[in-house]
Every structure is written in C-alpha cells, then in structure tokens.
ZAZA-592774 format. One line per 8 residues: number of its first residue (from 0); their letters; for each residue x, z, y of N, C-alpha, C, O. Coordinates in steps of 0.05 Angstrom, whole numbers, plus 5000, padded with zeros to 4 digits. Layout:
NUM> a> X/Z/Y/X/Z/Y/X/Z/Y/X/Z/Y; ...
This chain:
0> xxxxxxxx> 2106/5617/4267/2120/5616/4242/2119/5588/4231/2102/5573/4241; 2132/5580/4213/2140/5551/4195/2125/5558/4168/2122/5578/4155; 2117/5533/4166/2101/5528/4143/2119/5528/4117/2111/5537/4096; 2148/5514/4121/2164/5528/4099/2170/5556/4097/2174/5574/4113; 2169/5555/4068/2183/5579/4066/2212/5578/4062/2224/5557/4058; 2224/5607/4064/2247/5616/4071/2271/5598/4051/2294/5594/4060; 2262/5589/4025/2271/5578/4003/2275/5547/4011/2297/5535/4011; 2250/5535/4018/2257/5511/4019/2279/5505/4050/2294/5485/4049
8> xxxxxxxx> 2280/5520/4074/2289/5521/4096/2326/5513/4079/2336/5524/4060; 2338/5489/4097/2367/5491/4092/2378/5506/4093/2369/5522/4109; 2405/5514/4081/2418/5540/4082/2456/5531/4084/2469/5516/4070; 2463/5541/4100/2481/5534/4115/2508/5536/4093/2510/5559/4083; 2527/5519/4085/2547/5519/4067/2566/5543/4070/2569/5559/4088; 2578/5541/4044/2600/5559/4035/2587/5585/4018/2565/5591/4010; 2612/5597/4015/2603/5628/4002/2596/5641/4027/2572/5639/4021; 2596/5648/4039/2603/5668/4063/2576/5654/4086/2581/5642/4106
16> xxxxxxxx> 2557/5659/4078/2537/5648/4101/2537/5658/4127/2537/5641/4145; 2536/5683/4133/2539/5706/4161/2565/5704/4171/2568/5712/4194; 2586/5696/4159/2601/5698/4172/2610/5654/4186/2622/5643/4205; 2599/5647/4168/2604/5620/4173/2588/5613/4204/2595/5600/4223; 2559/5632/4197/2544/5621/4223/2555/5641/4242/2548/5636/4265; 2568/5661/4240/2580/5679/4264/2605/5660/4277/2614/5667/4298; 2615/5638/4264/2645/5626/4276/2638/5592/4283/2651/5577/4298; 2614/5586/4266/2606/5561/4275/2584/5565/4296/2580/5551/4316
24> xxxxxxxx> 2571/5583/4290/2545/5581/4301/2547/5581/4339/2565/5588/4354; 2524/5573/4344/2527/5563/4378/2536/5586/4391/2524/5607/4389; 2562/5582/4409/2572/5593/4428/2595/5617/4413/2601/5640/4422; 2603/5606/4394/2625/5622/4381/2645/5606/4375/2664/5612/4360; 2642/5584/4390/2661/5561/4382/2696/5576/4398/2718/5565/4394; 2692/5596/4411/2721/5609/4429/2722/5618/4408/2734/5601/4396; 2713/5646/4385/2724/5655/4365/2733/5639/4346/2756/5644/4339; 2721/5620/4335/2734/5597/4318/2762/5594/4325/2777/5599/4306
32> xxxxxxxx> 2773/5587/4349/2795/5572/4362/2816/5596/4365/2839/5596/4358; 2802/5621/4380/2818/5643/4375/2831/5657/4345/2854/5665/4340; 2804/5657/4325/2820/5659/4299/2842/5640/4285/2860/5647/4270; 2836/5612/4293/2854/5592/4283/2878/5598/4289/2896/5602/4272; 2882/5602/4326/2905/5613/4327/2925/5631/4323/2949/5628/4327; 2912/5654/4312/2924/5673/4304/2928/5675/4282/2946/5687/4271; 2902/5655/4266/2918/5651/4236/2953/5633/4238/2973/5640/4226; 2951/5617/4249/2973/5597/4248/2984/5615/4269/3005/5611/4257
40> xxxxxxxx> 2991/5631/4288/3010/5643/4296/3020/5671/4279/3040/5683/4287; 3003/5680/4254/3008/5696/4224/3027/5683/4212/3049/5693/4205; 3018/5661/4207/3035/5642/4191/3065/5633/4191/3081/5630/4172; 3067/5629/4220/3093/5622/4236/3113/5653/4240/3138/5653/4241; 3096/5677/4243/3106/5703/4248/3116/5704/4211/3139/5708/4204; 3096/5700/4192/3104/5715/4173/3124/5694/4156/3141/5703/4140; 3123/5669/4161/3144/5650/4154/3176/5651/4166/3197/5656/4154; 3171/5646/4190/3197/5664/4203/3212/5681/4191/3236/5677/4189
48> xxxxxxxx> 3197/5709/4180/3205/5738/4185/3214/5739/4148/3226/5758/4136; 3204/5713/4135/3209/5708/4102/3231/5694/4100/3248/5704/4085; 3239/5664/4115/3258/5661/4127/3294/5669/4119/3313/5662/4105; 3283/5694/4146/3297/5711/4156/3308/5717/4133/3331/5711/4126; 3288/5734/4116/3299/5750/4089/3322/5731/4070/3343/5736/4058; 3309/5712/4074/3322/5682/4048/3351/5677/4069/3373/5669/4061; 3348/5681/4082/3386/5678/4097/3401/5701/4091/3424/5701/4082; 3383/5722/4096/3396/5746/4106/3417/5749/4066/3441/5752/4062
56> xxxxxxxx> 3392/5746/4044/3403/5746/4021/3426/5718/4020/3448/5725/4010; 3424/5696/4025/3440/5678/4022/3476/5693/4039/3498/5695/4028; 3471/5697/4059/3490/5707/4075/3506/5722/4060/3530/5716/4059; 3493/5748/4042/3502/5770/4033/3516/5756/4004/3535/5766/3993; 3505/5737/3996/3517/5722/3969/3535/5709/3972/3551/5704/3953; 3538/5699/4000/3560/5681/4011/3589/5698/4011/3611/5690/4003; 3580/5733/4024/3602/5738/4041/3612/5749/4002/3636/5744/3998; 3601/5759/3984/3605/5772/3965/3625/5749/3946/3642/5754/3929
64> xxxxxxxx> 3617/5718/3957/3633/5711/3936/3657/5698/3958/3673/5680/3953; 3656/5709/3975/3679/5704/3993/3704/5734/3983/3729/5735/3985; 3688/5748/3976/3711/5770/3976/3717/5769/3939/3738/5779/3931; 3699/5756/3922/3711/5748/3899/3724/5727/3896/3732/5721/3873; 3730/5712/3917/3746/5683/3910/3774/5694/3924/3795/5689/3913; 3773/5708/3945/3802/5725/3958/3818/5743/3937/3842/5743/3932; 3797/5758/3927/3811/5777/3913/3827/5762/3887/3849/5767/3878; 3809/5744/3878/3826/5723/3856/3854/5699/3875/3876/5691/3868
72> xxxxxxxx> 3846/5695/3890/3873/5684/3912/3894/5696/3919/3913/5685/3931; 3891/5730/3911/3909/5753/3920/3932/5752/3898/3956/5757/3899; 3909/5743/3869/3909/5755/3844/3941/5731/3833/3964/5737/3827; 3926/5704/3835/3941/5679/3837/3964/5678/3852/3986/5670/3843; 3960/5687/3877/3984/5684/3892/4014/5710/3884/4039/5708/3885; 3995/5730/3876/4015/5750/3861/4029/5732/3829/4053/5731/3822; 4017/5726/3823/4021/5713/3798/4049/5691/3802/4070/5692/3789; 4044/5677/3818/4053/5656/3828/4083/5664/3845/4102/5650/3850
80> xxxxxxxx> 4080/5686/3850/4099/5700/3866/4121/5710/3836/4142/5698/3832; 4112/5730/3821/4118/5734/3800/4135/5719/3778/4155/5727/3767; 4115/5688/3775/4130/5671/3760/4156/5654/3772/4174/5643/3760; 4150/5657/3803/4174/5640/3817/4203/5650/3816/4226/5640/3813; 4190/5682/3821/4216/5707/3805/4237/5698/3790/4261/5693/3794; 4217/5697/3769/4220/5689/3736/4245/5665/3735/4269/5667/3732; 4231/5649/3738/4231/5626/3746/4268/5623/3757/4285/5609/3746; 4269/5640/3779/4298/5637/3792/4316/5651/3777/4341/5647/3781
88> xxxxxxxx> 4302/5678/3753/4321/5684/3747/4331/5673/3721/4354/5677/3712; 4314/5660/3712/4318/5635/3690/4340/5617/3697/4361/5610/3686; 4328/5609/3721/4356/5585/3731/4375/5595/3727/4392/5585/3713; 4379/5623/3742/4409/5634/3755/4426/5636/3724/4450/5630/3721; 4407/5646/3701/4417/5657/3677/4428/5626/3670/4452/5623/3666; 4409/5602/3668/4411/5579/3663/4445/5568/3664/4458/5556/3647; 4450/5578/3691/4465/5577/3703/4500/5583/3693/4521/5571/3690; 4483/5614/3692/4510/5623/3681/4523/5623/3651/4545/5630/3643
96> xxxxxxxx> 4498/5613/3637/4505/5600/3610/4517/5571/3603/4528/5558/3585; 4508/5570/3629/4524/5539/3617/4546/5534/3636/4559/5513/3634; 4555/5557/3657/4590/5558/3667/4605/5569/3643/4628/5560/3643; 4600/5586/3621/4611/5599/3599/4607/5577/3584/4628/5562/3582; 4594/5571/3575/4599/5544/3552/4622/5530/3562/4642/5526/3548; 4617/5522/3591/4640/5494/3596/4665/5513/3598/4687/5502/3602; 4661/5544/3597/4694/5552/3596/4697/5551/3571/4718/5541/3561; 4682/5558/3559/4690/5570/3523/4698/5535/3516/4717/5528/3503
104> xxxxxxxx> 4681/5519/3527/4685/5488/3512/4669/5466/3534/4646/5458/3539; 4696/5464/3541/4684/5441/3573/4678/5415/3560/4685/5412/3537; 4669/5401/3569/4664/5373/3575/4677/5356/3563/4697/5356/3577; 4680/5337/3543/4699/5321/3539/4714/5304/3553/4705/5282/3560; 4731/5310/3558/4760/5299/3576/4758/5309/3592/4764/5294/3610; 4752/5336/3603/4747/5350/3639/4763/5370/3630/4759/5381/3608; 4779/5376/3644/4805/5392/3657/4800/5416/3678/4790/5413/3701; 4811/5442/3665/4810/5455/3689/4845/5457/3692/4859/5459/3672
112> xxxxxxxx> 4855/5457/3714/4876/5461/3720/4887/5478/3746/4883/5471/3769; 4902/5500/3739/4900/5524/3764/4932/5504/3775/4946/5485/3767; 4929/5526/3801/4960/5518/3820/4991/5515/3806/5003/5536/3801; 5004/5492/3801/5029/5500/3790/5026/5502/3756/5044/5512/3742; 4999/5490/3745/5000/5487/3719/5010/5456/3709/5019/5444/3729; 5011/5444/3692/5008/5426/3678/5002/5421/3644/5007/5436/3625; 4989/5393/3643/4970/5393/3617/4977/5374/3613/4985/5358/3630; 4974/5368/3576/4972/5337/3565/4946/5331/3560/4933/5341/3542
120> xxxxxxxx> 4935/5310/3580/4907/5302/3575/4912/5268/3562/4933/5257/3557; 4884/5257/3560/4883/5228/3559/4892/5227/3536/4915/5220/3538; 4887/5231/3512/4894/5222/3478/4928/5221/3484/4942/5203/3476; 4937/5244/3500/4971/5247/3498/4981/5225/3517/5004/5229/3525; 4973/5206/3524/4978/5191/3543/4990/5197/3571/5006/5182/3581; 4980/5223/3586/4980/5227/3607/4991/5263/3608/4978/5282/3597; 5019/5266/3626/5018/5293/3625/5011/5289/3663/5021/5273/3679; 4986/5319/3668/4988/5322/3696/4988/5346/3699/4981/5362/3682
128> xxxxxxxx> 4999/5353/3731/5002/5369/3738/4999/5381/3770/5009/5368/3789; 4985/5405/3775/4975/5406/3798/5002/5420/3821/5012/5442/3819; 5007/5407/3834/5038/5419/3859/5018/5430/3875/5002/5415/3887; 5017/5466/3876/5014/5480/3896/4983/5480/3886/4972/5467/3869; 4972/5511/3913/4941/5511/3909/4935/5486/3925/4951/5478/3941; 4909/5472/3920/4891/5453/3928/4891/5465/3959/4892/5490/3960; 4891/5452/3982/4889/5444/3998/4860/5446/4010/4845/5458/3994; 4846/5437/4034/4816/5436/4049/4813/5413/4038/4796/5411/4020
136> xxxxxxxx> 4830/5386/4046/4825/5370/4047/4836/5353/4021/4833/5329/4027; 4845/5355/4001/4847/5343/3977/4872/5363/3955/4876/5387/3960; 4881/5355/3940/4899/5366/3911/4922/5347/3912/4921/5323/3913; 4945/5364/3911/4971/5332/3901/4974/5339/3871/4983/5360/3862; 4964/5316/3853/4973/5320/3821/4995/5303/3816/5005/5284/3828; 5003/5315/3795/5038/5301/3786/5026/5294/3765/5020/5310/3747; 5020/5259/3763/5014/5242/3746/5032/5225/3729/5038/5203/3736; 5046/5241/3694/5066/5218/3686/5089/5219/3703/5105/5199/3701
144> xxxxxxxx> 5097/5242/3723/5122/5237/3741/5116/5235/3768/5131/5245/3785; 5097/5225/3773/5085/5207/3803/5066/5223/3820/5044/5230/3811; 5078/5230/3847/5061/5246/3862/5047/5238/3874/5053/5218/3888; 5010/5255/3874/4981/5230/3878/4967/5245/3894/4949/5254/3881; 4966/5252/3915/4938/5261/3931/4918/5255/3936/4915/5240/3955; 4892/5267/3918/4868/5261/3918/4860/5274/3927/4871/5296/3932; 4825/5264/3940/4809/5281/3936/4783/5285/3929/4773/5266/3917; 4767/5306/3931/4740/5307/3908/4728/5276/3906/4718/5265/3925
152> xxxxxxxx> 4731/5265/3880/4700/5247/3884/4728/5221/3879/4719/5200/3871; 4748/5222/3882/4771/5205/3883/4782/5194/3844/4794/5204/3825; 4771/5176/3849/4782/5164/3822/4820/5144/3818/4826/5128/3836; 4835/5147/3802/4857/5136/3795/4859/5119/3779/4848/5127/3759; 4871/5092/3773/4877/5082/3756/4905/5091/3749/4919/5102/3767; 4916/5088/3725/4946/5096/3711/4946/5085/3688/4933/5089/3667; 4973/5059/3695/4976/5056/3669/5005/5064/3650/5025/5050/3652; 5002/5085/3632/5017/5103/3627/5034/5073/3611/5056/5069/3622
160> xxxxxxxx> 5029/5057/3592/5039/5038/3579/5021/5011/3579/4997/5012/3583; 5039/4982/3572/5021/4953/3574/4991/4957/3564/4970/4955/3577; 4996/4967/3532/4970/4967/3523/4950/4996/3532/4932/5000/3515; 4951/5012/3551/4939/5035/3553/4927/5033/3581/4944/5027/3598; 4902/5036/3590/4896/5038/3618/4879/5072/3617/4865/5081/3598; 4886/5090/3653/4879/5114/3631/4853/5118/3665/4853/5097/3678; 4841/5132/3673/4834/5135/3697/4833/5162/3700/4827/5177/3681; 4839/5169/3720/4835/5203/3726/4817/5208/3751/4825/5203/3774
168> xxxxxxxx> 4800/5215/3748/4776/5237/3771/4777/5257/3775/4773/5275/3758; 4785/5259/3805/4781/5287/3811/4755/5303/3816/4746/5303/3839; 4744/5315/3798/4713/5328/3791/4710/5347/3816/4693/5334/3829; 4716/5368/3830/4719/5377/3842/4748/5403/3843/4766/5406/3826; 4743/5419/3872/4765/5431/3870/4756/5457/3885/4734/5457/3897; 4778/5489/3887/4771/5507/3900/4800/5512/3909/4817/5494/3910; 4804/5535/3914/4829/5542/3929/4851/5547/3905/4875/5546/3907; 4831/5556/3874/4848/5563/3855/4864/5550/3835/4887/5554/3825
176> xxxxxxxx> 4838/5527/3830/4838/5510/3805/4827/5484/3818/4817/5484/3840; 4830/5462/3802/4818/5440/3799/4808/5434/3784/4816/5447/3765; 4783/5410/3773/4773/5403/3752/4776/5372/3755/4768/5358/3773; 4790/5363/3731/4794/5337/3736/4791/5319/3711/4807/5324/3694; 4775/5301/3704/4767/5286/3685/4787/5257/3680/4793/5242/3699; 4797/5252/3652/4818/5238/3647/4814/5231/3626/4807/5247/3609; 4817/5199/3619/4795/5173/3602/4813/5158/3595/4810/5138/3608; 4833/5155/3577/4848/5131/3570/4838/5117/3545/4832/5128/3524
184> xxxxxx> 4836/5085/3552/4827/5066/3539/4843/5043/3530/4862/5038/3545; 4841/5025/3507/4858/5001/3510/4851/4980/3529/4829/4971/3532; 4878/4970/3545/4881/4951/3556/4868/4924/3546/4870/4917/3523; 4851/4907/3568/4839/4882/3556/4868/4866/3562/4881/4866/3583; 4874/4853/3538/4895/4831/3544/4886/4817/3562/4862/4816/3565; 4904/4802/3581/4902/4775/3598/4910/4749/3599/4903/4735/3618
C-alpha cells in the first residue's frame, strides 16, 4: 500500500471519472476511436436526414407558390383576354360612330358622290360629276364640263377662273360612290 492517502492521490479530470478512465484508460484506446466514429457518423446520419427535411419543406413551398403564381397567370391572362374583347368592341363601335358622323356631317370639303350624280363643291366654283359606277382601276369625273380619270390617291389642279385655283382629290372609291375632297383658293398673281 502507499503512504498517501486516497485524498491526496491525483484524480483524473472531468465530471465523469469512471467513465473517462474506461475510454482513456490503458488499452481502451480502440473504444475511444470506435465511439468517435460513431459519434461523427450520428452526426453526418442525423444532419443528412435534417437536411433532407429542410428541402423536402423548401420543395413543398416552392411547388405551392408555383401553383399560386399560375393560378394568378390564369387569372391575368383571363383578364387580359377580356379587356382585349372590350377593347375591339370599343374600336369597332369607335368605328361606327364616326362613319355616321361623317354621314350626318362629313369633313369639310369631302364629297360623297354616287354613279351618275353631280354636285356644286369648291365655294360654288366647281360643279362635278361622277360618269358611270367607278371602275377597278380609277372614276371618270365631269369637272366644270371636262372629262378626268382619276384614281384613288390622285390629286387635280382646276382652274375654274384667272383669280381662282381649286384642287380636287380623289379620297377613295367603291363600286357605288366616291369620296372626293375639293379646295378652292385665290390665285397668287404673277
């Protein structure tokens, strides 16, 4: 036996004395190395498998706001569909409000003129008149006397008198009528 007693004898660290000298102590140095590993292969198993969970919820948040951003893309594109509707039937109305205006009250100096009519346009300056329905390819108007074959997009000079210069455009045409715009102005002396 030792002349110290049990008190003064060193005493091996930590809380856990029995078990410290069961994992340090001589020839347990394989359990040491064995527990390490299985702690850190715990670690890696239960990190993994936590992971896992943190995707598996990200995934499910992903696909959830994938089907709330569609269902609002469904929502928009209905919308959008809807207003384009709208939209055309606005024009079309657009449309047909303002062919009735220009009948009720056309354009200043624009002429409608059917087949075999004639008009005094041009501040009385100018009587014209359309010979026959319009044609594919242009209108013959009886200008002041004078037979003129135009066609769409075709502008005239006429000068009905010295001091008067008048121009006549043909605006467009159909099989029935013509529309023809007619502008008399004073002559610049020369």
């Amino acid at each position: 036996m030792s002349n110290n007693p049990a008190s003064a004898r060193p005493r091996p660290l930590g809380m856990f004395p029995r078990l410290y000298r069961r994992l340090i102590g001589p020839g347990h140095r394989l359990r040491l190395s064995v527990l390490v590993v299985l702690l850190v292969l715990g670690v890696t198993v239960g990190g993994h498998l936590y992971a896992k969970r943190l995707a598996a919820n990200d995934i499910a948040e992903r696909d959830a706001t994938i089907q709330v951003l569609r269902s609002e893309g469904e929502k928009l594109e209905a919308k959008y569909s809807d207003q384009s509707a709208h939209l055309a039937a606005l024009q079309a109305k657009l449309t047909n409000t303002q062919a009735e205006l220009d009948a009720i009250m056309p354009s200043e100096n624009t002429y409608h003129i059917n087949a075999n009519q004639s008009l005094i346009a041009g501040d009385g300056h100018l009587t014209i008149g359309l010979i026959g329905p319009p044609t594919n390819q242009g209108i013959t108007l009886n200008i002041n006397g004078k037979q003129q074959s135009l066609a769409a997009g075709d502008t005239l000079r006429v000068a009905p008198n010295p001091s008067t210069v008048c121009h006549v455009e043909v605006r467009s045409f159909d099989m029935f009528k013509a529309v023809i715009r007619a502008v008399c102005e004073i002559a610049e002396p020369r």
